[in-house]
ZAMARGU-4260 file (C-alpha; in steps of 0.2 Angstrom, whole numbers, plus 5000, padded with zeros to 4 digits):
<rodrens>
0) 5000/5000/5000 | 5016/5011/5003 | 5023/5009/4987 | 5003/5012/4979 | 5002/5029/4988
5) 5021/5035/4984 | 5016/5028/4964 | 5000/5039/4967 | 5010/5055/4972 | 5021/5053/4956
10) 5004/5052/4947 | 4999/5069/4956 | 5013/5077/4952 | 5016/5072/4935 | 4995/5074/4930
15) 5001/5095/4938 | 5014/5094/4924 | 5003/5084/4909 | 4990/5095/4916 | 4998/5112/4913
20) 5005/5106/4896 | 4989/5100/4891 | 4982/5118/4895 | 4997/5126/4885 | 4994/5117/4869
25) 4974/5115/4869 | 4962/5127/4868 | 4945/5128/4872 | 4932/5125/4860 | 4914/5125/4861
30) 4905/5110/4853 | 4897/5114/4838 | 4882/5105/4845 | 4881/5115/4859 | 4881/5134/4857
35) 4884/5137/4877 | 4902/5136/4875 | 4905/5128/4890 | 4909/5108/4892 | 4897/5106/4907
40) 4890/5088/4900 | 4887/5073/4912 | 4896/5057/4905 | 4887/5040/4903 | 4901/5027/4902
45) 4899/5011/4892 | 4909/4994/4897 | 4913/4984/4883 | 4917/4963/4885 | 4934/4959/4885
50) 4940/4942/4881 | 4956/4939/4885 | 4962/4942/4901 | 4977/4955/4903 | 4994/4952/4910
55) 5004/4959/4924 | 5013/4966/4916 | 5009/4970/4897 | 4990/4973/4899 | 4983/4985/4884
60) 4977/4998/4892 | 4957/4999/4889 | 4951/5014/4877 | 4937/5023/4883 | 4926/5032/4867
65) 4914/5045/4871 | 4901/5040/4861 | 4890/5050/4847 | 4877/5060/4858 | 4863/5051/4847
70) 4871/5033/4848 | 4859/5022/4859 | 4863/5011/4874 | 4864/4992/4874 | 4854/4983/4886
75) 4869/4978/4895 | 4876/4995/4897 | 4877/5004/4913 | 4873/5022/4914 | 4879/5033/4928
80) 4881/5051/4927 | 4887/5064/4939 | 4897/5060/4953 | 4896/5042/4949 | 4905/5043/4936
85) 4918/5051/4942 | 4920/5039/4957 | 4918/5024/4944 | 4932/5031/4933 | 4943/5031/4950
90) 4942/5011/4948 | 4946/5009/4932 | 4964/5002/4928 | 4980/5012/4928 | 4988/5013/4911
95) 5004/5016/4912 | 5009/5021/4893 | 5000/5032/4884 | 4997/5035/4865 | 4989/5046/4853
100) 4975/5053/4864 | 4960/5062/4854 | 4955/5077/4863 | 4940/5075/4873 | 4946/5058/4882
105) 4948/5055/4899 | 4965/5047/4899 | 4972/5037/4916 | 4993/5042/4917 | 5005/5039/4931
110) 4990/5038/4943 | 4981/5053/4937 | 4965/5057/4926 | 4968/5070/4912 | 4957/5077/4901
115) 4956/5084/4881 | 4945/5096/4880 | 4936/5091/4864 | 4918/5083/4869 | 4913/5065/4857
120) 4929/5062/4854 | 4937/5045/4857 | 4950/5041/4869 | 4962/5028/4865 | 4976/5017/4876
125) 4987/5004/4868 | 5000/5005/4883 | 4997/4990/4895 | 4994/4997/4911 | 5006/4992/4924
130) 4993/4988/4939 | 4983/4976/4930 | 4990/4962/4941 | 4985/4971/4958 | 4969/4979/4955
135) 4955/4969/4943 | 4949/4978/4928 | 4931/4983/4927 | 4921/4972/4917 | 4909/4986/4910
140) 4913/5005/4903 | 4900/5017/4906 | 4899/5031/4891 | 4896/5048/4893 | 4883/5058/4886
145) 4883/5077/4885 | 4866/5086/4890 | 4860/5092/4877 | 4856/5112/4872 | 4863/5118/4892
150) 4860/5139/4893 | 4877/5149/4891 | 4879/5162/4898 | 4884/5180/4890 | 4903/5182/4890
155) 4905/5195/4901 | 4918/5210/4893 | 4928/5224/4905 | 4924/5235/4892 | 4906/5237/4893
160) 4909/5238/4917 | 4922/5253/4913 | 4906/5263/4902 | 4895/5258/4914 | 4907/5265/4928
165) 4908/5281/4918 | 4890/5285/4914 | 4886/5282/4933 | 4900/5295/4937 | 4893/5307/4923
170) 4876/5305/4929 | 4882/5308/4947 | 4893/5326/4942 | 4877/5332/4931 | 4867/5330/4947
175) 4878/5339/4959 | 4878/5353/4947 | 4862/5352/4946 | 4857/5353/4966 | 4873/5369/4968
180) 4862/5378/4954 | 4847/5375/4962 | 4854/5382/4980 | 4862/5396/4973 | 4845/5402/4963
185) 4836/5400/4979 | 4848/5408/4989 | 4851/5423/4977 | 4829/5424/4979 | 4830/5424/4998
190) 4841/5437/4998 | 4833/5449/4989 | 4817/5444/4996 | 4825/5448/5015 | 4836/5465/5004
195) 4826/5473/4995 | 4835/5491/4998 | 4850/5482/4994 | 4844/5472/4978 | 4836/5487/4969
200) 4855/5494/4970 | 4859/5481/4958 | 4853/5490/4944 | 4867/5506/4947 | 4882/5495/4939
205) 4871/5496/4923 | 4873/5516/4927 | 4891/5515/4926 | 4891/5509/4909 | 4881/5526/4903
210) 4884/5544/4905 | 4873/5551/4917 | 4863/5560/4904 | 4861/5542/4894 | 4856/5536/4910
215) 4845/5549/4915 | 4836/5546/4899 | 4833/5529/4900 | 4821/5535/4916 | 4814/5548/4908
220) 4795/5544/4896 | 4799/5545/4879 | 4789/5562/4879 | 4799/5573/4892 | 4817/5567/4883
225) 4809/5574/4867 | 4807/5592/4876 | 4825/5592/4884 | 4838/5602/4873 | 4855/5593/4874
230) 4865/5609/4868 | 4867/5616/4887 | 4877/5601/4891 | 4888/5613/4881 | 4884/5630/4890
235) 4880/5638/4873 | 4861/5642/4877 | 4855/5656/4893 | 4846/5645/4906 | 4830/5658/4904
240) 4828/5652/4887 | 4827/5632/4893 | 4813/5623/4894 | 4808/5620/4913 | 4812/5601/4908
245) 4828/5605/4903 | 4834/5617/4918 | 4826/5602/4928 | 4837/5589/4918 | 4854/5600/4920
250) 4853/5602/4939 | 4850/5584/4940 | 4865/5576/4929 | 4875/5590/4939 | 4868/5581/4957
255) 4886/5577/4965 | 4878/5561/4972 | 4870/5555/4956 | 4878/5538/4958 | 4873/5535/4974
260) 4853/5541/4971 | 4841/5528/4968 | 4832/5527/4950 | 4817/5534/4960 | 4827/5547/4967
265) 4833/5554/4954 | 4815/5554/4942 | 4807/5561/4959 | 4821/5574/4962 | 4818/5579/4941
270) 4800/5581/4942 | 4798/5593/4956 | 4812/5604/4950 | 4804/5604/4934 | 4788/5609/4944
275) 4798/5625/4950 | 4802/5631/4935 | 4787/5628/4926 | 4778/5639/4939 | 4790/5652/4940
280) 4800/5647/4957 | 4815/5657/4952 | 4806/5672/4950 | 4790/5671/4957 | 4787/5661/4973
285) 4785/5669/4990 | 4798/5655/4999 | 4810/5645/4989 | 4820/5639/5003 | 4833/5623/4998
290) 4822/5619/4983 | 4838/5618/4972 | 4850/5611/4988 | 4856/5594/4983 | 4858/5589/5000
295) 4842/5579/5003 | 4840/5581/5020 | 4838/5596/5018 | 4825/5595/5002 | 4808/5607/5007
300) 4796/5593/5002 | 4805/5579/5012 | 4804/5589/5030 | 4795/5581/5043 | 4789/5586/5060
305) 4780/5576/5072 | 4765/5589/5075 | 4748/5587/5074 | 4743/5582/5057 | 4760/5579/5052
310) 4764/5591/5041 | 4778/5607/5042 | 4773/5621/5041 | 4785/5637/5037 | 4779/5655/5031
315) 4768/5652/5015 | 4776/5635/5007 | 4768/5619/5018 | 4775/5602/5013 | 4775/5587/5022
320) 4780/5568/5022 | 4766/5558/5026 | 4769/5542/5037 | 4790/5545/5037 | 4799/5528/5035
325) 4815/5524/5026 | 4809/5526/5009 | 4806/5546/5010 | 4797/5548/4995 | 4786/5562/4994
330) 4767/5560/4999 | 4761/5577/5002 | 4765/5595/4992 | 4755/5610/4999 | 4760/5626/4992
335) 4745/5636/4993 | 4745/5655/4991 | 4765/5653/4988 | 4765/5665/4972 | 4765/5650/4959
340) 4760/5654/4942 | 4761/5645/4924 | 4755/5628/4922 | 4757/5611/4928 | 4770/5603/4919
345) 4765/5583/4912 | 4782/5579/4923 | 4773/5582/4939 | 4760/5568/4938 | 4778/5557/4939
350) 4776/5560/4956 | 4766/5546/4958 | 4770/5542/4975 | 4759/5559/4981 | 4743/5558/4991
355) 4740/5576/4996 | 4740/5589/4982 | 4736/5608/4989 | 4738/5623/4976 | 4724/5635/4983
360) 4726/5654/4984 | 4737/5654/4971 | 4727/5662/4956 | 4740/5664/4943 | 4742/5647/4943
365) 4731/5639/4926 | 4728/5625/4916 | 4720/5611/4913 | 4719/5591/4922 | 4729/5581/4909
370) 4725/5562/4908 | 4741/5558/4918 | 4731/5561/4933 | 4727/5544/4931 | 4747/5539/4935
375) 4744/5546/4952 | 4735/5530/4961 | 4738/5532/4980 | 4731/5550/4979 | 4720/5555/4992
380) 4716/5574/4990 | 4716/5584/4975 | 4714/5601/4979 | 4726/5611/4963 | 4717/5630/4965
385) 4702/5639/4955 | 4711/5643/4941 | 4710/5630/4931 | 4700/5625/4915 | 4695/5612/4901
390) 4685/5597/4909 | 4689/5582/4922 | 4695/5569/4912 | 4689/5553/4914 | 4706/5543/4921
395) 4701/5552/4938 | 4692/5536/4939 | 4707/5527/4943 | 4710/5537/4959 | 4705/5523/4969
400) 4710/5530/4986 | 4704/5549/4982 | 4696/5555/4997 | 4693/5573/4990 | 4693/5582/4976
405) 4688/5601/4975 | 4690/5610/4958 | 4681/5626/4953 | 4677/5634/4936 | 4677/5618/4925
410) 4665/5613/4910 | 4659/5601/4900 | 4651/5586/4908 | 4653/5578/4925 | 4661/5559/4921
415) 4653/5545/4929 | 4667/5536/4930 | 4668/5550/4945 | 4656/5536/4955 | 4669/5522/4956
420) 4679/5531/4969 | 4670/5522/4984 | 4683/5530/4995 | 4675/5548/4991 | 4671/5558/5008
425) 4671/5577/4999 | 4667/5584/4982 | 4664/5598/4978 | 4663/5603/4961 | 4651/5620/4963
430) 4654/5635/4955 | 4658/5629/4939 | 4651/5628/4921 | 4647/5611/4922 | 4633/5604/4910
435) 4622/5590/4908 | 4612/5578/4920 | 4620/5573/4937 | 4627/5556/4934 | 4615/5541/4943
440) 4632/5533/4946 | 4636/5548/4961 | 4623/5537/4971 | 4638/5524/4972 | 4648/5535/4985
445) 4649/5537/5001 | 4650/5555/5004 | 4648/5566/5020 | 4652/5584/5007 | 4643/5582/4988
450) 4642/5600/4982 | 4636/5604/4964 | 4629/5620/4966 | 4631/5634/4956 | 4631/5627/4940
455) 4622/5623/4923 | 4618/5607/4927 | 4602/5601/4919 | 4589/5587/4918 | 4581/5579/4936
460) 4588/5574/4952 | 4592/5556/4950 | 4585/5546/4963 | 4602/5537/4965 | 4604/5551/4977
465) 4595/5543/4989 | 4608/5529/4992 | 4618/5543/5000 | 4615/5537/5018 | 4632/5545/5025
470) 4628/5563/5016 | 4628/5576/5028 | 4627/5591/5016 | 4621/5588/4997 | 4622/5605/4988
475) 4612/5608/4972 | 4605/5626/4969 | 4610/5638/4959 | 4608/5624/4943 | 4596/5620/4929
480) 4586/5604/4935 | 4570/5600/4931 | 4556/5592/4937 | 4552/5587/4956 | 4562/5580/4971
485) 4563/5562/4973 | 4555/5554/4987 | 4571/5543/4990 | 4581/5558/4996 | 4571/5558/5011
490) 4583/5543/5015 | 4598/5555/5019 | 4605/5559/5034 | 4593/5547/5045 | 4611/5540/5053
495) 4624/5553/5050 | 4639/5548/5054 | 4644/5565/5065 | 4633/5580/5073 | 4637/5598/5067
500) 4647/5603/5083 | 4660/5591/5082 | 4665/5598/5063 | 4673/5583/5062 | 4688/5584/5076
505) 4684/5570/5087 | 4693/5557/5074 | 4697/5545/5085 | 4681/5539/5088 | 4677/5537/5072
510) 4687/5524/5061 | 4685/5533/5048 | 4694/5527/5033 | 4713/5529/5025 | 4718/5546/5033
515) 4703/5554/5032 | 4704/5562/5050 | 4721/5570/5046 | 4715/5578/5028 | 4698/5583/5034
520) 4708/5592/5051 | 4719/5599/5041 | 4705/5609/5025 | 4691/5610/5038 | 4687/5629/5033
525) 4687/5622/5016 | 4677/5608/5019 | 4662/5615/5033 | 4656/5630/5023 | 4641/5622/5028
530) 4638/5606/5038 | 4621/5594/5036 | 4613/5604/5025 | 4602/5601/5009 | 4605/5614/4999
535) 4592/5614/4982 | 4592/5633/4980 | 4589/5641/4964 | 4587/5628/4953 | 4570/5624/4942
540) 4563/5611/4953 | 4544/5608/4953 | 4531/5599/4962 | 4527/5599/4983 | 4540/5599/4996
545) 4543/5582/5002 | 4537/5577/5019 | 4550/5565/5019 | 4562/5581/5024 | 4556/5577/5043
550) 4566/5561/5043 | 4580/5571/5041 | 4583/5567/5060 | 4599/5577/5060 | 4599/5593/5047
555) 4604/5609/5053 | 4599/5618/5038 | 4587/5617/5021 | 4589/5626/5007 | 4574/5624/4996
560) 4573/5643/4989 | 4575/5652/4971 | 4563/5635/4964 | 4544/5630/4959 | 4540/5619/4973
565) 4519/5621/4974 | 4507/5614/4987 | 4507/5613/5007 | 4525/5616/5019 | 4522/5596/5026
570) 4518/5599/5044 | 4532/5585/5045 | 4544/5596/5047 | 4541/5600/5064 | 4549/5584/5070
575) 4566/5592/5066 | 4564/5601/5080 | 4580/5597/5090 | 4594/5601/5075 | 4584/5613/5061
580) 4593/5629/5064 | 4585/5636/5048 | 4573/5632/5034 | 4573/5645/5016 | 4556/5638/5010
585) 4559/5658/5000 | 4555/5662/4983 | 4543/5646/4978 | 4524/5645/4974 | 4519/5638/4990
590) 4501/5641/4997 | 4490/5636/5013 | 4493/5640/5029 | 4511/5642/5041 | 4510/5624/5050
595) 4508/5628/5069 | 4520/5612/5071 | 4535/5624/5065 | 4534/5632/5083 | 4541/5614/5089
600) 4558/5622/5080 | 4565/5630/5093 | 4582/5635/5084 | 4574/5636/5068 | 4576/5652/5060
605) 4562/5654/5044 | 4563/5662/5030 | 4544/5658/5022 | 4543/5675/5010 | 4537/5676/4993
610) 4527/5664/4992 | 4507/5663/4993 | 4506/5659/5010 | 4488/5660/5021 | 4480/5662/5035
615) 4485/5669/5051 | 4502/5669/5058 | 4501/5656/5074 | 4505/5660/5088 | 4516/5643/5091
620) 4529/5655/5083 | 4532/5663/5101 | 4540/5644/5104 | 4556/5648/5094 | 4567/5654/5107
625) 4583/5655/5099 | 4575/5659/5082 | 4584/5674/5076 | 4576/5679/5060 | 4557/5679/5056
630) 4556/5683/5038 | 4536/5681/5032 | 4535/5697/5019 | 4526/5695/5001 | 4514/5684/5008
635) 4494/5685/5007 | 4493/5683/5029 | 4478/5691/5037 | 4475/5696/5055 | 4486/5703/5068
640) 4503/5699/5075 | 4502/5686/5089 | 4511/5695/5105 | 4519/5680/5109 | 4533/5685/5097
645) 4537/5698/5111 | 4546/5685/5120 | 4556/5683/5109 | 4563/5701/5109 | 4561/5701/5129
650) 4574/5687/5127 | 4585/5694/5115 | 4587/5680/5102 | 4576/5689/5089 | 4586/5700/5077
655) 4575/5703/5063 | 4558/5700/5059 | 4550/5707/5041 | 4528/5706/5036 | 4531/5717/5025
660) 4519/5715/5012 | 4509/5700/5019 | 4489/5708/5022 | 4492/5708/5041 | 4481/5721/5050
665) 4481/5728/5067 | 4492/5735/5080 | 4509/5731/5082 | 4515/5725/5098 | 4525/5736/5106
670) 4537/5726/5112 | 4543/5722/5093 | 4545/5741/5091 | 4562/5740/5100 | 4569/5729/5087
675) 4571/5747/5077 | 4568/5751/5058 | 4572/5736/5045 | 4589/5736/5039 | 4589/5726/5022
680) 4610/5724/5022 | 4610/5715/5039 | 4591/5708/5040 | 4588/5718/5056 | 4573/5725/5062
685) 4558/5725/5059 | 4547/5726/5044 | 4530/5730/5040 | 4519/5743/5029 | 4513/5757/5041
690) 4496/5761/5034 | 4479/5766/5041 | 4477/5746/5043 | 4493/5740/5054 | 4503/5753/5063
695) 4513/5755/5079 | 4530/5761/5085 | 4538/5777/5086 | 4542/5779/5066 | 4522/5772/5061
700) 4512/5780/5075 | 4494/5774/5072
</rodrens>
């Protein structure tokens, strides 16, 4: 057994060496049979009979013949596959020479199995083996078949890994890039979200690239740079032959801290310098102080004090910033009764952060309203003098925010588009020329002021009117209208919003809305002329008074003279007795008797003359303690004075009282008599036609 295992480690070592040779000079073919490639075939071993036995020592060794993979099995064959085969081909003999060997064969040499690589091949041995003596010789071969039509796997190139490697690596840098871009677009957003004062900066370096007039320019509507005259950048033109936009431009590109202005700035800084020259600054104005400083603090229309109203105040010039803040653009310009004169320039309404414009009392100043008043969308008040002429135009509509709008000496027709400014608290647009109906669209407002007297306004009263239930004084005489006085005003001021005595000063209690309390403070003589009156006076109005009037729960004064109103004075109106100061019923075709319910007016004061009045005058009259004026003349009245009218002198509230022409008879009181002859200028006195039918007093003895 020694010797066998030293003979078997020989084998080993030469079936390394026969091994490694055989690998040298065989290569590996597939079968063309089988399209895998790979020789992965169980074997099925067939024994053949032998019949002679071999010797010790010259046995042939037995050739074993892989077999075509369609050839059949005898029935004495014996087929094992797998690792029974391989331990049956442990057994089989030795050989100990070998000969020509077919690739494919399993070949037994020096105590070691080798193998030719080629499948179906036969293997053949003629060397005897040497071992044939000591170990018997199988008496059956088994034969190998192949299984047939095994998957192959796909050869597996480096070529194809490396591309692979590299798109994953491209892929993997394009979305790096992807993500950096991504946080430095979001990042660049939030900063200028969290900056904006520093962002908007980031349109100067594009200044730098320009001169300042090109740069100026590119601010500037295409319609101002076409008035600019270039040839003073040269000094060869006077400045008193510039245009006001030119001067405007000059001062401006000459502005030592040009870079450093704001776009804004420097449009804001043009426009009102342009303003001061177009009305005459340089030669005109009463105050000029630091108009033309460039040291902005020191700009007139940028000072602010923290007074009441917030506004500054100095000699005639009164300009204000509204609200203060860091942005200290301009909000409100008053410069009334300054010595302005000219015309607005169309560079003004750049000024488009304004919300207070002032101009009164300054008479030379003329013009018209140009459609860029439009551009100026945060305006509250719009006040620009008396002066002016032409019509309202129609982008006033746009004024979203105006709060008050007075303008005198206009024409054409009142625009509706007037009733889409829902933040209206005063308009006054009396004393003017206007012509036409009243818009119905007026009734969308919510004013406390509508004043359209004194004009030539024509048509009816529309009944919109009505749904002015916060108007606390609706002027209208003085007009054209026709026809009567729609029942729905009797709607108006059942709820007003403030009484008389308060003009309008208590604020905060008020929430009134934007900054109505500080612009209403600050014009009240403008605005309170009169305060809850209905003002119809002296127009063409027809038809009866309406008793609806007594709802007005809160008037102080009716103005219903210079008209055709025909019929009864409602007795209504006796239930305004604890605010009616005064009711002008004067100059109408009104008949019947004087209501006794009037003597419930205790601060009325009633002028009921020219009119066709009857009756007696009553004596509830004597009732009307703090009435100052009783003026009854051209009425057709009969019977005596009532002497409870004495009271009324005795008390010394009564200043004037006039029957002249009325048919009253008797004696006059005596007490009336101190009140003195009638003086028409200050309507004090008394009154009355001395005849042989009503006499009295020192001047009328009877």
């Amino acid at each position: 057994m020694s010797e066998q295992n030293g003979r078997n480690e020989g084998n080993e070592e030469q079936h390394g060496k026969n091994t490694d040779e055989s690998d040298e000079n065989n290569e590996i073919h597939p079968s063309p049979q089988d399209e895998t490639g790979r020789s992965c075939a169980h074997l099925a071993f067939f024994a053949e009979p032998k019949n002679e036995e071999p010797s010790a020592n010259n046995a042939p060794a037995t050739a074993v013949s892989a077999s075509s993979r369609n050839s059949p099995l005898q029935e004495e064959d014996q087929v094992i596959s797998g690792d029974a085969a391989l331990e049956s081909i442990t057994h089989l003999p030795q050989p100990q020479q070998q000969e020509d060997v077919m690739p494919g064969a399993f070949l037994y040499t020096n105590g070691t199995w080798t193998t030719a690589h080629e499948r179906n091949a036969v293997l053949t041995v003629d060397q005897p083996l040497s071992d044939a003596a000591e170990e018997p010789q199988p008496e059956n071969l088994a034969m190998a078949n192949p299984v047939q039509e095994l998957p192959r796997a796909e050869p597996f190139q480096t070529s194809q890994r490396s591309s692979q490697v590299a798109r994953k690596r491209d892929f993997a840098i394009v979305g790096c890039v992807l993500i950096a871009f991504t946080l430095m677009v979001g990042a660049l957003v939030l900063y200028v979200v969290l900056n904006p004062t520093t962002a908007s900066s980031t349109v100067q370096p594009t200044q730098h690239k320009l001169s300042r007039a090109n740069y100026l320019f590119s601010l500037l509507p295409n319609d101002t740079v076409a008035t600019i005259d270039q040839r003073p950048l040269d000094n060869t033109l006077s400045p008193v032959l510039l245009s006001p936009q030119t001067r405007a431009f000059n001062w401006t590109i000459h502005d030592p801290n040009f870079e450093t202005r704001e776009p804004w700035q420097l449009v804001e800084n043009f426009a009102l310098v342009c303003f001061y020259y177009a009305t005459a600054g340089d030669t005109s104005w009463n105050d000029t102080t630091n108009w033309l400083s460039y040291n902005r603090e020191e700009f007139p229309w940028l000072l602010h004090k923290d007074i009441v109203g917030n506004f500054l105040i100095a000699k005639s010039v009164i300009v204000a910033l509204f609200g203060g803040g860091e942005s200290e653009e301009l909000d409100f310009l008053w410069l009334q009764d300054n010595g302005l004169k000219g015309s607005l320039p169309p560079e003004f309404f750049l000024l488009t952060s304004l919300k207070s414009i002032y101009l009164d009392q300054n008479p030379l100043l003329h013009g018209t309203l140009p459609t860029q008043i439009g551009n100026l969308g945060q305006l509250q008040l719009l006040q620009p003098g008396n002066s002016f002429s032409g019509s309202v135009p129609t982008e006033i509509g746009r004024l979203s925010s105006l709060l008050a709008f007075q303008i005198n000496d206009l024409e054409g027709q009142i625009p509706s588009e007037i009733g889409a400014l829902d933040e209206m608290v005063f308009l006054d647009l009396s004393t003017s020329n206007f012509m036409g109906p009243i818009p119905s669209e007026l009734g969308n407002l919510s004013p406390w002021i509508l004043w359209l007297d004194v004009s030539q306004l024509q048509s009816t009263i529309p009944t919109e009117l009505g749904q002015l239930s916060t108007v606390l004084s609706l002027g209208l005489r003085s007009n054209m209208l026709t026809g009567t006085v729609p029942t729905e005003l009797g709607n108006l001021l059942q709820d007003p919003i403030l009484y008389k005595e308060q003009y309008l000063v208590r604020f905060e209690e008020k929430n009134l809305p934007y900054d109505a309390e500080l612009i209403l403070d600050v014009i009240m003589e403008m605005l309170f002329r009169n305060v809850s009156v209905l003002a119809l006076a002296d127009n063409m109005l027809t038809g009866s008074v309406p008793s609806e009037f007594g709802q007005f729960s809160e008037v102080s004064g009716i103005d219903l003279g210079y008209n055709s109103f025909s019929g009864f004075i409602p007795s209504e109106l006796g239930l305004l007795s604890n605010t009616l100061e005064w009711l002008a019923l004067r100059h109408n075709h009104l008949d019947g008797s004087v209501p006794s319910e009037l003597g419930l007016l205790s601060k009325g004061n009633l002028f009921l003359n020219h009119n066709s009045l009857t009756g007696s005058v009553p004596s509830e009259l004597g009732l009307l303690t703090n009435a100052k004026y009783l003026i009854l003349n051209h009425n057709e009245l009969k019977s005596s004075l009532p002497t409870s009218l004495v009271s009324l002198v005795n008390d010394g509230s009564l200043l004037g009282l006039n029957i002249n022409s009325t048919g009253i008879t008797g004696t006059v009181p005596t007490g009336l008599c101190s009140l003195g002859p009638w003086n028409h200028s200050f309507l004090q006195g008394l009154s009355f036609d001395c005849s042989r039918d009503l006499c009295g007093c020192a001047w009328c003895p009877c």
